[in-house]
N, C-alpha and C positions, 0 to 999 in steps of 0.2 A: 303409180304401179311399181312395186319392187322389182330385183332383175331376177327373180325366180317367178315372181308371175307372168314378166312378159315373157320368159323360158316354157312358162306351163302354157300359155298359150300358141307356142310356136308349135309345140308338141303335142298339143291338142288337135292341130289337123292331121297331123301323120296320125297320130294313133285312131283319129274318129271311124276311118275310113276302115282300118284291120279288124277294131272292137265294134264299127258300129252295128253288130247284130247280137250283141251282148251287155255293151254298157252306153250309158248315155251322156252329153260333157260333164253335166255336173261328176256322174261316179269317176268320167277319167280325169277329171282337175285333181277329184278326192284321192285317186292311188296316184296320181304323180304326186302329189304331194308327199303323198303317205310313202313313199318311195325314198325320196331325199330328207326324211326326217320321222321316222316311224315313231315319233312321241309330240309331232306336233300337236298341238290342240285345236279342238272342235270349232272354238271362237276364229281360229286362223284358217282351220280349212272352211269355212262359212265363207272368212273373205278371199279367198283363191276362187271358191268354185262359184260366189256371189249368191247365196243363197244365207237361210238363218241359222242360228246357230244351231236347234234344235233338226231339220233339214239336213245339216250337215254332219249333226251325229248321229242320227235315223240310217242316212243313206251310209254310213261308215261302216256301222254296225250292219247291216245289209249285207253290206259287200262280204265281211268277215263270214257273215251267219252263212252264205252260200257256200261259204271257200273261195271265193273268187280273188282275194289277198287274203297275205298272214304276214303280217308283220312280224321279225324276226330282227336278232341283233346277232353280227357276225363279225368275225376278227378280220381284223384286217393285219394279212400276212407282213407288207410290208412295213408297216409301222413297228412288228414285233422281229423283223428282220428274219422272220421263218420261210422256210422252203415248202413249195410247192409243184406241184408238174399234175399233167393232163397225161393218162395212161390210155391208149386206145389198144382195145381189145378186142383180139379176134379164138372163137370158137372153134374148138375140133368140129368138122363136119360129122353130124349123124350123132350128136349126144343127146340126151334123153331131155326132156323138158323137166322133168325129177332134177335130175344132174345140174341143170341151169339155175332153176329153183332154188339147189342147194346156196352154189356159188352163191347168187343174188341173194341170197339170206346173211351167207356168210359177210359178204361187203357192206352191207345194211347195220351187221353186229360192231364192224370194224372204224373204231374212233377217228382214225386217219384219215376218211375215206368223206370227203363230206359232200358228194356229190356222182351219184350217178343216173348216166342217160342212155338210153336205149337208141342205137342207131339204126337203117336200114342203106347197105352199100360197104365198103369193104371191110370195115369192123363192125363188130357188133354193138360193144360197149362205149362209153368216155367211163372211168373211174378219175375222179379228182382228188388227189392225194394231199397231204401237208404232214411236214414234220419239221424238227427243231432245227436242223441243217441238208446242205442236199448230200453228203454219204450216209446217214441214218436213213434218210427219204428211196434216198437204191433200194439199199441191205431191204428198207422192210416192204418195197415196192415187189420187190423179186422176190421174197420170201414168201408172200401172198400170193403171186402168180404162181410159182412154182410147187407150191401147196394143191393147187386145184388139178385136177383130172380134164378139165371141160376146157382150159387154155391150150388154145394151137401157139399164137406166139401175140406178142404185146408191143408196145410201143411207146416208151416213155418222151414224153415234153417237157422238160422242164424249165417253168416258167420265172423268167430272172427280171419282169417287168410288165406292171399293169395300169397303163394309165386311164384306164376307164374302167370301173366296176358296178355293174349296177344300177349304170346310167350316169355313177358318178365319175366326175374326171377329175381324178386322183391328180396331176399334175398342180392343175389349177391351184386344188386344196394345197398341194407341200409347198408352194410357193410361194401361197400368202400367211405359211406357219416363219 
């Protein structure tokens, strides 16, 4: 057994218990897998999740065809030595769901912005920012905030370290580069 399969299987019990009324081990061996290598092949997730190769590209293709994963490929900030930070956001009280609408449309348009979540409890938002250094990352952090009507006031993080993304532990990986 490789050390990422006896890994899939360690994480196979945690995750059984949170997914088990939506996926079954095979489909969770197949998204960890698909997790730590979203170009693995079908012949390797067959032998992760012990099923055939055909099995293992059925149930892949499944998963995708519901939306239940989407394999994506994403930068990795620290590799490219680019800036990042977690913006939390809080709403004027009493603004229109239009007005919110808007904002939320507008963030969605905004390259920089590659991730937002909707909260409940003292902010509203998380926007996840990136740009090429962290004074460029301010100027266009605040210049976005400050643009909207529907911002009561914000909160930047900015993020100068991430050893796990994804599941992945980034540490591990630079150490053995």
């Amino acid at each position: 057994m490789t050390k990422n399969e006896a890994k899939y299987k360690r994480e196979l019990e945690f995750f059984k218990e949170i997914l088990k009324d939506y996926l079954d081990d095979i489909d969770i061996l197949i998204w960890l897998a698909l997790r730590d290598d979203g170009r693995i092949s079908d012949t390797d997730l067959a032998k992760i999740a012990n099923v055939s190769i055909p099995t293992a590209r059925r149930r892949r293709i499944a998963l995708e065809e519901k939306g239940i994963i989407k394999v994506r490929g994403f930068l990795r900030f620290d590799k490219l030595k680019l800036a990042s930070a977690d913006v939390l956001i809080k709403l004027k009280p009493g603004c229109s769901a239009e007005a919110v609408r808007d904002f939320i449309n507008k963030a969605l348009e905004e390259p920089r912005i590659y991730e937002i979540s909707e909260y409940i409890g003292e902010y509203d938002f998380l926007f996840r920012f990136f740009e090429k250094d962290f004074k460029t990352l301010k100027e266009k952090i605040e210049e976005f905030m400050l643009e909207s009507d529907v911002v009561d006031h914000y909160t930047i993080l900015a993020n100068i370290h991430t050893p796990k993304l994804f599941s992945e532990l980034i540490e591990q990986e630079n150490e053995m580069e």
